[in-house]
C-alpha atoms as a printed R data frame, in Angstrom:
    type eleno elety resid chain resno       x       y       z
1   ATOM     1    CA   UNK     A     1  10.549 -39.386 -33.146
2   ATOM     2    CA   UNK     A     2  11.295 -42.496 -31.312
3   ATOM     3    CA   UNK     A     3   9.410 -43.716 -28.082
4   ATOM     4    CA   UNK     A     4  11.990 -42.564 -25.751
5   ATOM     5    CA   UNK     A     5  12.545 -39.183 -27.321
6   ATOM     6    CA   UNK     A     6   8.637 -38.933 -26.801
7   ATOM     7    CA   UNK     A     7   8.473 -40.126 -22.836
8   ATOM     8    CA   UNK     A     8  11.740 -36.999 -22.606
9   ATOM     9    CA   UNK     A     9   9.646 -34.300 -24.260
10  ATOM    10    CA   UNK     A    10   6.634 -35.353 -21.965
11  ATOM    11    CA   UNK     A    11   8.843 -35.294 -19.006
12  ATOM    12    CA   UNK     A    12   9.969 -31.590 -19.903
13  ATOM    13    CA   UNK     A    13   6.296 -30.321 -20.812
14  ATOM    14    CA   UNK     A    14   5.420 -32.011 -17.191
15  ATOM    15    CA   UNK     A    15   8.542 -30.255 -15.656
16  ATOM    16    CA   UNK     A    16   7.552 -27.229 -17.169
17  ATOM    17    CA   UNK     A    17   4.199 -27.034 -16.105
18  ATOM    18    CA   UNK     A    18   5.608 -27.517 -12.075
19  ATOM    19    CA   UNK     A    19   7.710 -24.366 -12.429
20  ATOM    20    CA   UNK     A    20   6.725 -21.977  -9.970
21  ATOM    21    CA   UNK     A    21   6.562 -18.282 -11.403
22  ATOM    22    CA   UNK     A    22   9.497 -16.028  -9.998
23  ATOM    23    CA   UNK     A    23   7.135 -13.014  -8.324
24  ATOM    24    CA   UNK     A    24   9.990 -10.771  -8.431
25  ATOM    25    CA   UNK     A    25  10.338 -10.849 -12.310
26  ATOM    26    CA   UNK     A    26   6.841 -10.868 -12.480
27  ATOM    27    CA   UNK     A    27   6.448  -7.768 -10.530
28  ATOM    28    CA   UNK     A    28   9.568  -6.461 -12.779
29  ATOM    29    CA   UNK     A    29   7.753  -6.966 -15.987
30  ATOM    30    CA   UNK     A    30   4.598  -5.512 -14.749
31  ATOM    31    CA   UNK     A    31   6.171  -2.064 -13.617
32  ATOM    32    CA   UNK     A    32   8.127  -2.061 -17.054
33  ATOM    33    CA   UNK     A    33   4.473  -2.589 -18.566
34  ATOM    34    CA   UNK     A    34   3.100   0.017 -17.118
35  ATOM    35    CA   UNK     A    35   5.897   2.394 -17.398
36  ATOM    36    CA   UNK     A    36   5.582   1.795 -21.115
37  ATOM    37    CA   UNK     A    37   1.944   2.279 -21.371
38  ATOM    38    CA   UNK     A    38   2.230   5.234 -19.832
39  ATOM    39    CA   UNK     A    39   5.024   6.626 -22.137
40  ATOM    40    CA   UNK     A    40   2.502   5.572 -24.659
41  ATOM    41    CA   UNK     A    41  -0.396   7.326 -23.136
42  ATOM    42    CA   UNK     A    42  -2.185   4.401 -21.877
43  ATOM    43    CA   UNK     A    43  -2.458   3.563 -17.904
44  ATOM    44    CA   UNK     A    44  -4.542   0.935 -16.160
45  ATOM    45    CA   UNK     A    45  -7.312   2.424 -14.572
46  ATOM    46    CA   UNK     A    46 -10.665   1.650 -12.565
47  ATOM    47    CA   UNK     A    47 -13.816   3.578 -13.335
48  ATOM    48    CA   UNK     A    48 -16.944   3.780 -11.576
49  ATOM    49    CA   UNK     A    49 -16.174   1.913  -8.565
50  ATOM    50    CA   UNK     A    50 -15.178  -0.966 -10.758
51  ATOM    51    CA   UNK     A    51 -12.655  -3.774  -8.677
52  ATOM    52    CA   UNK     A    52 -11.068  -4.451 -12.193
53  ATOM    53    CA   UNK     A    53  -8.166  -2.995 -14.045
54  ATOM    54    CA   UNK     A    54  -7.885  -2.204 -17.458
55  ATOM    55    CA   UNK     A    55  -5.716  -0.107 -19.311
56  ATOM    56    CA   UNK     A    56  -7.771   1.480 -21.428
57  ATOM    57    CA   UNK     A    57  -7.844   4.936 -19.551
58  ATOM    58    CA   UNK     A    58  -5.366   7.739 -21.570
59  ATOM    59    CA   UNK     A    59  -2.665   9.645 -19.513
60  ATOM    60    CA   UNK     A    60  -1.421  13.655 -21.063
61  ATOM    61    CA   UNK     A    61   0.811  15.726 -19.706
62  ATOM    62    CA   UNK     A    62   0.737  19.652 -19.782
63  ATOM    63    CA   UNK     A    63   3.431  21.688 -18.574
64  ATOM    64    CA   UNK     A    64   3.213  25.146 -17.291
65  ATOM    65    CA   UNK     A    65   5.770  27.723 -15.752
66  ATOM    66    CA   UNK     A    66   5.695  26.729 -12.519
67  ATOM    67    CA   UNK     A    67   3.664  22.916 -12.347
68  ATOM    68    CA   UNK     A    68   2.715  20.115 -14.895
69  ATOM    69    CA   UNK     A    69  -0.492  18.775 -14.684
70  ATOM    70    CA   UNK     A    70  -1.323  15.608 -15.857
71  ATOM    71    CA   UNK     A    71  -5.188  14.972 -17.604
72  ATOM    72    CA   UNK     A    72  -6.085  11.133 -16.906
73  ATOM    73    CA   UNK     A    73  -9.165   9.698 -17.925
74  ATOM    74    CA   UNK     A    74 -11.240   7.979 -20.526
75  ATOM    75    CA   UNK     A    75 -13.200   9.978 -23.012
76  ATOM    76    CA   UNK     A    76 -16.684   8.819 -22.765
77  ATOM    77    CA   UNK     A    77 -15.905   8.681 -18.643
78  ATOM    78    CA   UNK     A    78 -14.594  12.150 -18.694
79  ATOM    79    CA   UNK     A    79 -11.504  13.150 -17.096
80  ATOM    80    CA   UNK     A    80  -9.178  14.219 -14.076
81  ATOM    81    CA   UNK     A    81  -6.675  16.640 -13.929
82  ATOM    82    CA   UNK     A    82  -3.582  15.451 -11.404
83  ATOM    83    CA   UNK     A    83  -0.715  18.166 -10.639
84  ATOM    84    CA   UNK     A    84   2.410  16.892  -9.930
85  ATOM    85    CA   UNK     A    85   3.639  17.935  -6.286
86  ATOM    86    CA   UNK     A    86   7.111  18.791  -5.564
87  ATOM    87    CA   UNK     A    87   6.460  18.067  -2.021
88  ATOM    88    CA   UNK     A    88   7.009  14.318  -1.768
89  ATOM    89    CA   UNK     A    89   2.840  13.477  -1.854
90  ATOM    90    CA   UNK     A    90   3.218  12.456  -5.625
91  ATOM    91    CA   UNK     A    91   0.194  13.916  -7.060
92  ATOM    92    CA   UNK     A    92  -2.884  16.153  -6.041
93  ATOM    93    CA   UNK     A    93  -6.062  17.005  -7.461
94  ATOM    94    CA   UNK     A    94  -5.992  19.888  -9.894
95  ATOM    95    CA   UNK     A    95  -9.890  20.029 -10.012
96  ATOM    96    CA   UNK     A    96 -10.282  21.017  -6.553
97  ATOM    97    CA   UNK     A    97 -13.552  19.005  -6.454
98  ATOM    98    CA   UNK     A    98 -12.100  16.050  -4.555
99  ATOM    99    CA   UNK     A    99  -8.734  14.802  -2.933
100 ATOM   100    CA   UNK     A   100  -6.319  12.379  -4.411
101 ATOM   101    CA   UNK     A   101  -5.428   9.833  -2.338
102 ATOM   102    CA   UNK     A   102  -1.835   7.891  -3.370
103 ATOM   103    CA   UNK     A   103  -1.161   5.223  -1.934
104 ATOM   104    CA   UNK     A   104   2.568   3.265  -2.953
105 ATOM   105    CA   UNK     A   105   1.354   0.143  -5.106
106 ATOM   106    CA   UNK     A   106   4.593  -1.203  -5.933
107 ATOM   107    CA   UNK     A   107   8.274   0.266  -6.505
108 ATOM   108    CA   UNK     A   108   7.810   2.385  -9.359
109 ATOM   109    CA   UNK     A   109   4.238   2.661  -9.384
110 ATOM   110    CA   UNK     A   110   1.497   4.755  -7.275
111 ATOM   111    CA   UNK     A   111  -2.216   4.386  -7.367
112 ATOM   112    CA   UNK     A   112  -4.377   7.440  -7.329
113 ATOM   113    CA   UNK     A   113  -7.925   7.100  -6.068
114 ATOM   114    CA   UNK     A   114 -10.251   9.743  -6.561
115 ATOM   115    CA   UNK     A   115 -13.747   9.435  -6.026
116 ATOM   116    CA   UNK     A   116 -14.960   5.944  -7.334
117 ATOM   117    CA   UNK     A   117 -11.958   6.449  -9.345
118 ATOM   118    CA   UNK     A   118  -8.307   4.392  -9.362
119 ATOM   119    CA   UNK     A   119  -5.800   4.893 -11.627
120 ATOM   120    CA   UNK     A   120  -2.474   3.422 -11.556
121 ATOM   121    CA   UNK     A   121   0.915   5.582 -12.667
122 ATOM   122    CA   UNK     A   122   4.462   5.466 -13.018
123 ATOM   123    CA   UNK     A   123   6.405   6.789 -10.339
124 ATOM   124    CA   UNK     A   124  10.016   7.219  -8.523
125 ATOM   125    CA   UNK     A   125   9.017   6.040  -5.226
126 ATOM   126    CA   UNK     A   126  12.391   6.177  -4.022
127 ATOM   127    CA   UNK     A   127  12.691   2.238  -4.135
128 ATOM   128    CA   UNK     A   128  15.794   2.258  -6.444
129 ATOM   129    CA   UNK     A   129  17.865   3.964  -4.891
């Protein structure tokens, strides 16, 4: 490599580094993440009160006759049970014990507190139209 070829691969590294990130493809990615996970079975979730993330919660889905319920949770945290509403709310507590709360996270996704508990799914939140 000669001198100059050196200073021009510095140069790029140093350009590269000044790049701001593009939030919208960021924001992309992340829903695609998620919507993956969750085909795999895996959604981010926070336990316990916890401020953090992680996606280490699981995520099945039962259907029935007339609902699907979905059973989110982490084994050695136990579980919830969500039903799927056809009434524009997203999801509601199957249990009975306490509400859901959803609240519209991003286009494509919903958060679901319950409790101390958060979970983040998938959803058509009408943003794509």
């Amino acid at each position: 490599m000669t001198k100059n070829s050196g200073g021009a691969l510095a140069l790029l590294l140093l350009a590269a580094c000044n790049a701001s990130p593009d939030n919208g493809a960021l924001s992309d990615a992340e829903s695609r993440r998620a919507g993956e996970a969750a085909i795999n079975g895996r959604i981010d979730c926070a336990l316990e009160g916890a401020k953090r993330f992680d996606r280490d919660c699981t995520i099945d889905e039962m259907r029935g006759a007339d609902d699907t319920i979905l059973v989110v949770g982490r084994a050695d945290k136990g579980y919830r049970r969500l039903q799927i509403a056809t009434d524009g709310r997203g999801v509601v507590s199957a249990d009975g014990a306490e509400p859901a709360k959803v609240t519209i996270v991003d286009d494509g996704m919903i958060e679901v507190a319950i409790g101390n508990d958060r979970y983040r799914l998938p959803a058509n939140t009408g943003g794509g139209k």
